[in-house]
C-alpha positions as CSV (number, residue, x, y, z in Angstrom):
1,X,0.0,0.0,0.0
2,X,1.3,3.7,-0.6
3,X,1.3,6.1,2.5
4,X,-1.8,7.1,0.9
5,X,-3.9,4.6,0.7
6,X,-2.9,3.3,3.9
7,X,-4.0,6.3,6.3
8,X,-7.5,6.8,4.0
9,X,-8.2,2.8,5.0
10,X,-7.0,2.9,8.4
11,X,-9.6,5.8,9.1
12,X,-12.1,4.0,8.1
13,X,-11.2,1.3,9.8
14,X,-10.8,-1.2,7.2
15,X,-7.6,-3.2,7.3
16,X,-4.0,-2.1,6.1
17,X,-0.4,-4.0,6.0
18,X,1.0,-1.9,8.7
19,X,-0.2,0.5,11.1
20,X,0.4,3.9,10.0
21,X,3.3,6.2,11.1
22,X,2.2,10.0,11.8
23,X,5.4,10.9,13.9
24,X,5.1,14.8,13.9
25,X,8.8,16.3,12.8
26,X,9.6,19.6,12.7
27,X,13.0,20.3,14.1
28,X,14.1,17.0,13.5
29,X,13.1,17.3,9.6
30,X,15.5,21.1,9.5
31,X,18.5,19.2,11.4
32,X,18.2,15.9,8.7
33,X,18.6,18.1,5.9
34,X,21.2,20.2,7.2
35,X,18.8,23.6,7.2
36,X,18.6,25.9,10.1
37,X,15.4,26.4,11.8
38,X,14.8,29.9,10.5
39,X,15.1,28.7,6.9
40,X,13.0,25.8,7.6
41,X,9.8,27.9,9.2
42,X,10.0,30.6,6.5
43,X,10.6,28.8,3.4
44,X,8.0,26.2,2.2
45,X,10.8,24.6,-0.6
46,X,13.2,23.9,2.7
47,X,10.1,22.5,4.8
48,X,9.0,20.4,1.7
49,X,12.4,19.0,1.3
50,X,12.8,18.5,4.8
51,X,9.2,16.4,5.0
52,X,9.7,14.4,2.1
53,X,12.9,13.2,3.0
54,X,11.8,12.3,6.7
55,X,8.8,10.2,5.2
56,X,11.0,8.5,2.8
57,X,13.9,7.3,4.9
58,X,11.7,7.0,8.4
59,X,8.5,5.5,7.1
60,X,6.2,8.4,8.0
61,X,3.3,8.3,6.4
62,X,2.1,11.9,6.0
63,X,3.4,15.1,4.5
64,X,2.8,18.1,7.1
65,X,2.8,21.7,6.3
66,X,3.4,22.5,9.9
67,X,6.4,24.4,11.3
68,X,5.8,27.0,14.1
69,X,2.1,28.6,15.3
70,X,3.0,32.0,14.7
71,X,1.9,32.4,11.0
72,X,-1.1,33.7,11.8
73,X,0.1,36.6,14.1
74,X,2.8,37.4,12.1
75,X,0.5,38.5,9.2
76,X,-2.1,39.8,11.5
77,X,0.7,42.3,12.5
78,X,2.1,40.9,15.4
79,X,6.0,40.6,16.3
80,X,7.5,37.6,16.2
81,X,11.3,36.8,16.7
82,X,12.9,34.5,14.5
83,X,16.3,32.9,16.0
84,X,18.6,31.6,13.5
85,X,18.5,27.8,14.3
86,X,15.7,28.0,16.6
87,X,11.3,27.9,17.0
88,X,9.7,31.4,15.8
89,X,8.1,32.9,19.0
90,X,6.1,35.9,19.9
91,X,7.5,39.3,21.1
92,X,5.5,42.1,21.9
93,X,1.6,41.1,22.2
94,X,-0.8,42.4,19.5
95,X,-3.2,42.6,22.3
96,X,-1.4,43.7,25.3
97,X,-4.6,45.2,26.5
98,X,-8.3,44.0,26.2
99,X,-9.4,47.1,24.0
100,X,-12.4,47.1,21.9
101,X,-11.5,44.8,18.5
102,X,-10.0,46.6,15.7
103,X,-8.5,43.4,14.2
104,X,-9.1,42.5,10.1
105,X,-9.3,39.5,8.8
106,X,-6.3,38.8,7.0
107,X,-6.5,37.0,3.2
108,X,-4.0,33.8,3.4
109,X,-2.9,34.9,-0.1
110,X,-1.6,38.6,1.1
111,X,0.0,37.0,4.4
112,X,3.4,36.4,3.6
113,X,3.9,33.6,6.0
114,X,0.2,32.4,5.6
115,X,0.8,32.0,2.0
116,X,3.9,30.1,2.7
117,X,2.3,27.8,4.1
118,X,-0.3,27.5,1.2
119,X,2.7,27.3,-1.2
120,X,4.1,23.8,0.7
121,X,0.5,22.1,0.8
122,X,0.6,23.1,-3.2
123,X,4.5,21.9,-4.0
124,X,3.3,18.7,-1.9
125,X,0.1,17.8,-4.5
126,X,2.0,18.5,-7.3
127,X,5.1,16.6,-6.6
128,X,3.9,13.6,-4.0
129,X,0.1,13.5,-3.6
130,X,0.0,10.5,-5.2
131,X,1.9,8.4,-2.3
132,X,1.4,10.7,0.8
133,X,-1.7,12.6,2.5
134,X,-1.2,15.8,2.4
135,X,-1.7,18.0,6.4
136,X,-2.1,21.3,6.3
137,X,-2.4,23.2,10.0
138,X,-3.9,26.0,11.5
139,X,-4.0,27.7,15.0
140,X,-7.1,26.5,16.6
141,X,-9.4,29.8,17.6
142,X,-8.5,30.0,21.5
143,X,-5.1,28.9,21.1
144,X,-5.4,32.2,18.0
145,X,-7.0,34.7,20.7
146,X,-3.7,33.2,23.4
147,X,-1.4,33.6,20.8
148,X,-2.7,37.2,20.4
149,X,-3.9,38.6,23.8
150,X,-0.7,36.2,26.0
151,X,-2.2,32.8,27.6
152,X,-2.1,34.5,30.5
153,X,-4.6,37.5,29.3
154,X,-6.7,35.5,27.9
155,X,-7.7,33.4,31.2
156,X,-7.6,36.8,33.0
157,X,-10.1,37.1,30.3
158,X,-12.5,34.4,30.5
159,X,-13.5,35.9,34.2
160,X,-13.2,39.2,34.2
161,X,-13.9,40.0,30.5
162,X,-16.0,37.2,28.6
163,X,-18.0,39.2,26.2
164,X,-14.8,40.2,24.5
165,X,-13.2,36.8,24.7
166,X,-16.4,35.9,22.6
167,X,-15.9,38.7,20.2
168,X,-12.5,37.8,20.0
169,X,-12.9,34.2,19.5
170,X,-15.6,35.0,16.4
171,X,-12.7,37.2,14.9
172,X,-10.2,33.9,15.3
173,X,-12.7,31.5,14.0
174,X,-12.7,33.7,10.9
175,X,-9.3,34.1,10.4
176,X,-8.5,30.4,10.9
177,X,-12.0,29.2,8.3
178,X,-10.3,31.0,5.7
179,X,-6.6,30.1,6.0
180,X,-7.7,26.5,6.6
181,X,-9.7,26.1,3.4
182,X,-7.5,28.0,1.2
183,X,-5.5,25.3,2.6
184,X,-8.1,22.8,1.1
185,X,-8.0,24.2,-2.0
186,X,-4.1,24.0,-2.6
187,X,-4.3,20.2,-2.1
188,X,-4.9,19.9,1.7
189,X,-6.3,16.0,2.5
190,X,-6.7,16.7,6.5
191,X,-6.5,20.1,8.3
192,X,-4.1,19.8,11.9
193,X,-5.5,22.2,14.3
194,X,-3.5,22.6,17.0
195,X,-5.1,24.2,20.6
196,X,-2.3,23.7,22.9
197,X,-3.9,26.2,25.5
198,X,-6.9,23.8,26.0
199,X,-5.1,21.5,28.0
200,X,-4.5,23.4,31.0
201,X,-8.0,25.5,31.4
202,X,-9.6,22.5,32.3
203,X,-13.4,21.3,31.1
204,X,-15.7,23.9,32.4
205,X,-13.7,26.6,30.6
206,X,-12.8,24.3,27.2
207,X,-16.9,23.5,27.3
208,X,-17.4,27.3,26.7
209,X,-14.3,28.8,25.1
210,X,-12.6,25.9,23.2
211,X,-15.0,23.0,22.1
212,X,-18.0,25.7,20.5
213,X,-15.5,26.8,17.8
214,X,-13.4,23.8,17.1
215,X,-16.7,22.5,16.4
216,X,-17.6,25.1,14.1
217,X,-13.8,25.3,12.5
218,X,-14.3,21.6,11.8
219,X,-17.6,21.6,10.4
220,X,-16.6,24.3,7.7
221,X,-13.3,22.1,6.9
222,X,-15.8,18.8,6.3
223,X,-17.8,21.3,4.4
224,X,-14.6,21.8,1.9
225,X,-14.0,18.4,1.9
226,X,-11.1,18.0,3.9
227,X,-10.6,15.9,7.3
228,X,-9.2,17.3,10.6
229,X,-6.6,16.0,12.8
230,X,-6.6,17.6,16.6
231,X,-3.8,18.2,18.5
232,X,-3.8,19.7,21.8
233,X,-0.6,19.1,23.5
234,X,-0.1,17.8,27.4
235,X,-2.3,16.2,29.6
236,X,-6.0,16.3,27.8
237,X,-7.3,13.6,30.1
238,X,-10.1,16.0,31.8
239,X,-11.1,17.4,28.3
240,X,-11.2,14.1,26.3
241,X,-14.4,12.9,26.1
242,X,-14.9,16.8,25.2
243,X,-12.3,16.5,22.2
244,X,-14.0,12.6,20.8
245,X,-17.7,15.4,20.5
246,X,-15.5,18.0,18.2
247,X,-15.8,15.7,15.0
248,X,-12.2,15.6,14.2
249,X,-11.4,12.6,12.5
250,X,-8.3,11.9,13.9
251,X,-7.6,13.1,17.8
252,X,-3.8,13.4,19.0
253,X,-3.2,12.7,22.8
254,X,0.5,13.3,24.4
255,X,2.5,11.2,26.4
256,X,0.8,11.8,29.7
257,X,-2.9,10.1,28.7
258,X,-3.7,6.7,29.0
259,X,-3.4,5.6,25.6
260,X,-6.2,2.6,26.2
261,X,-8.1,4.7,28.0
262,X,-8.5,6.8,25.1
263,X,-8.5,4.4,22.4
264,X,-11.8,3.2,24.7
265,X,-12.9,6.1,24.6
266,X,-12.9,7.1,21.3
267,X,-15.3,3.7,20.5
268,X,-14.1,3.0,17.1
269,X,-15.9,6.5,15.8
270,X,-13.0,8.5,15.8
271,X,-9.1,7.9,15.4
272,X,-7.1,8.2,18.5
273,X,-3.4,8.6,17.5
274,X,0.0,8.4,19.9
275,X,1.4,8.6,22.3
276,X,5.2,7.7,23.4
277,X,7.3,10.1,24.9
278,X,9.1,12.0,22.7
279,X,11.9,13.1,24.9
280,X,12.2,9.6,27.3
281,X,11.6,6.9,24.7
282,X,12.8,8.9,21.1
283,X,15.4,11.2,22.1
284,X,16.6,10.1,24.9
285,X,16.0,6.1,24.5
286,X,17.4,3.7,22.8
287,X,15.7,0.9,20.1
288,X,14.7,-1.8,23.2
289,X,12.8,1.0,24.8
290,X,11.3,2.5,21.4
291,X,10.2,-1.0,20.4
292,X,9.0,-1.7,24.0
293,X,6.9,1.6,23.3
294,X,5.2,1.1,20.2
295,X,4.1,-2.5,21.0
296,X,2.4,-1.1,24.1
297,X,0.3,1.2,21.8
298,X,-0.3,-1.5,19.4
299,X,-1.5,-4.0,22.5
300,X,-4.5,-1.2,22.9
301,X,-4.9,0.0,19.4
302,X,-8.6,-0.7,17.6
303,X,-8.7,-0.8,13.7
304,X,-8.7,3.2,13.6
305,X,-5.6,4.0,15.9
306,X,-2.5,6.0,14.2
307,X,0.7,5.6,15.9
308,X,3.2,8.4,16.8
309,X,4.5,9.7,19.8
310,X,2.8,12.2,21.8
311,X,4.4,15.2,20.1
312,X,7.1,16.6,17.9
313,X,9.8,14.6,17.7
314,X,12.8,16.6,19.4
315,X,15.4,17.5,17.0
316,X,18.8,15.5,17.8
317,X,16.7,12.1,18.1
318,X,18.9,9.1,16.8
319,X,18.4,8.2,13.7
320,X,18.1,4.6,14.8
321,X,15.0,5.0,16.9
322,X,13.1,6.9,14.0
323,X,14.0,4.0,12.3
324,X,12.8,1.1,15.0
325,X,9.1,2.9,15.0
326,X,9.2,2.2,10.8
327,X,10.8,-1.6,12.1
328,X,8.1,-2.5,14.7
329,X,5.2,-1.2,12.4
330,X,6.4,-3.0,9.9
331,X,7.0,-6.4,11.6
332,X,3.4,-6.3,13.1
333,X,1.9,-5.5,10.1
334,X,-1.7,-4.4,10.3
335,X,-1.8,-6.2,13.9
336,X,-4.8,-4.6,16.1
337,X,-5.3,-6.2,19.3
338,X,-9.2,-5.0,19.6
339,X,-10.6,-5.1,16.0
């Protein structure tokens, strides 16, 4: 089976010759080709390269546009500091204080880093669509409106200022439906939305801020005929059940949730995918402990379940233990313990 056709079957649950590989490389994929990290983030040709050559030699089984969440606020007008061999992040917020919303809605193809993006999901259908999904990524709204206001602002927010986190949530949601389906439109098979700030403002303030518009953000990408892939990173365990009701197709979960638990959860309706360590088990282990690893997920997996490890994959991770994820997939072959 290509890469391909062997996500599109294991989402729907039908049966493959190995268990796909959806390791999430970023880093890693600038360090392999010799690029700094700076060239990687702002370049799509370097990020291509960088993908394609991961998923070849490792066995990864999906091209990802994804390199930094700062696109967004970058073409909005917000700072952002790029280090030469190191992540983009924020400087200055755009919305250091809570004043009424005089934000526009940027067009994806004006942004220059939003359209960067756009450029990689197009190089990737026109040069490898035919063996690899393609993932395109966005911000999801609140982690947008955190991104823009400081995490720490917007929770100040959700108690003494709600009305405008609303207003400002309807102006993310926008922003995000239109970068996401010009996404679509360049080639895009599954839209990543990733809402790291979820994970830590627990259910009661996900149920009101977070789950209404990932619902709505994933809706419109089904509408353009495109599947979504969630990732919030750290400890989702109080907001899972929550995430399984968005309608994302496929649902990361990092390290620190009980992969079976989830997998259980998820009831064969949706695709739970994970969730080694990254740092314990890729970067810092060796192949005994990645192979001890995987198998552990595939002992819980059901006929949907991705493998990968919780999140990125740290650059400096030996090449051996990229290569002992491909090794044990491949030697179980399309093995699920709970079919």
């Amino acid at each position: 089976m290509t890469s391909r056709e062997r996500v599109f079957a294991r989402i729907e649950g039908r049966s493959v010759d190995r268990v796909p590989n959806l390791n999430i490389i970023m880093a890693f994929a600038a360090n392999y080709i010799g690029k700094t990290y700076r060239e990687y983030a702002t370049d799509f040709r370097v990020l291509c390269e960088g993908n394609i050559r991961c998923c070849e030699d490792f066995g990864i089984d999906m091209v990802s546009a994804i390199s930094d969440p700062t696109r967004e606020v970058n073409d909005l007008g917000g700072e952002v500091i790029f280090p030469k061999d190191d992540i983009p992040y924020f400087g200055f917020p755009l919305l250091s204080t809570p004043e009424p919303l005089k934000l526009k809605v940027v067009e994806p193809s004006v942004g220059k880093r939003m359209s960067d993006r756009i450029s990689a999901v197009d190089f990737y259908n026109n040069h490898v669509s035919a063996e690899y999904p393609i993932l395109g990524w966005v911000e999801g709204p609140l982690a947008l409106a955190a991104d823009l206001r400081t995490p720490v602002g917007i929770m100040e927010d959700f108690f003494e200022r709600p009305e405008f986190v609303v207003e400002l949530l309807e102006f993310c949601l926008e922003q995000e439906t239109i970068f996401a389906l010009e996404q679509v439109k360049a080639g895009a098979d599954f839209i990543g939305i990733g809402d790291a700030i979820c994970s830590v403002i627990g259910p009661r303030s996900y149920s009101k801020f977070g789950l209404p518009y990932e619902k709505l953000l994933i809706k419109r990408i089904h509408e353009a005929g495109a599947k979504v892939k969630l990732h919030i990173c750290g400890d989702t365990t109080p907001i899972l059940s929550l995430m399984i009701n968005t309608g994302a197709d496929i649902i990361d979960v990092d390290w620190m949730v009980d992969f079976a638990s989830a997998v259980k959860l998820g009831g064969g309706k949706v695709s739970i995918c994970g969730n080694f360590d990254p740092v314990s088990v890729m970067f810092k282990g060796n192949v005994e402990k990645v192979t001890d690893s995987v198998e552990r997920c595939l002992e819980v997996s059901d006929s949907r379940t991705f493998i990968a490890a919780g999140c990125e994959i740290p650059r400096g991770t030996p090449f051996e233990n990229m290569l002992q994820v491909k090794n044990v997939l491949k030697a179980r072959n399309g093995f699920n313990a709970c079919p």
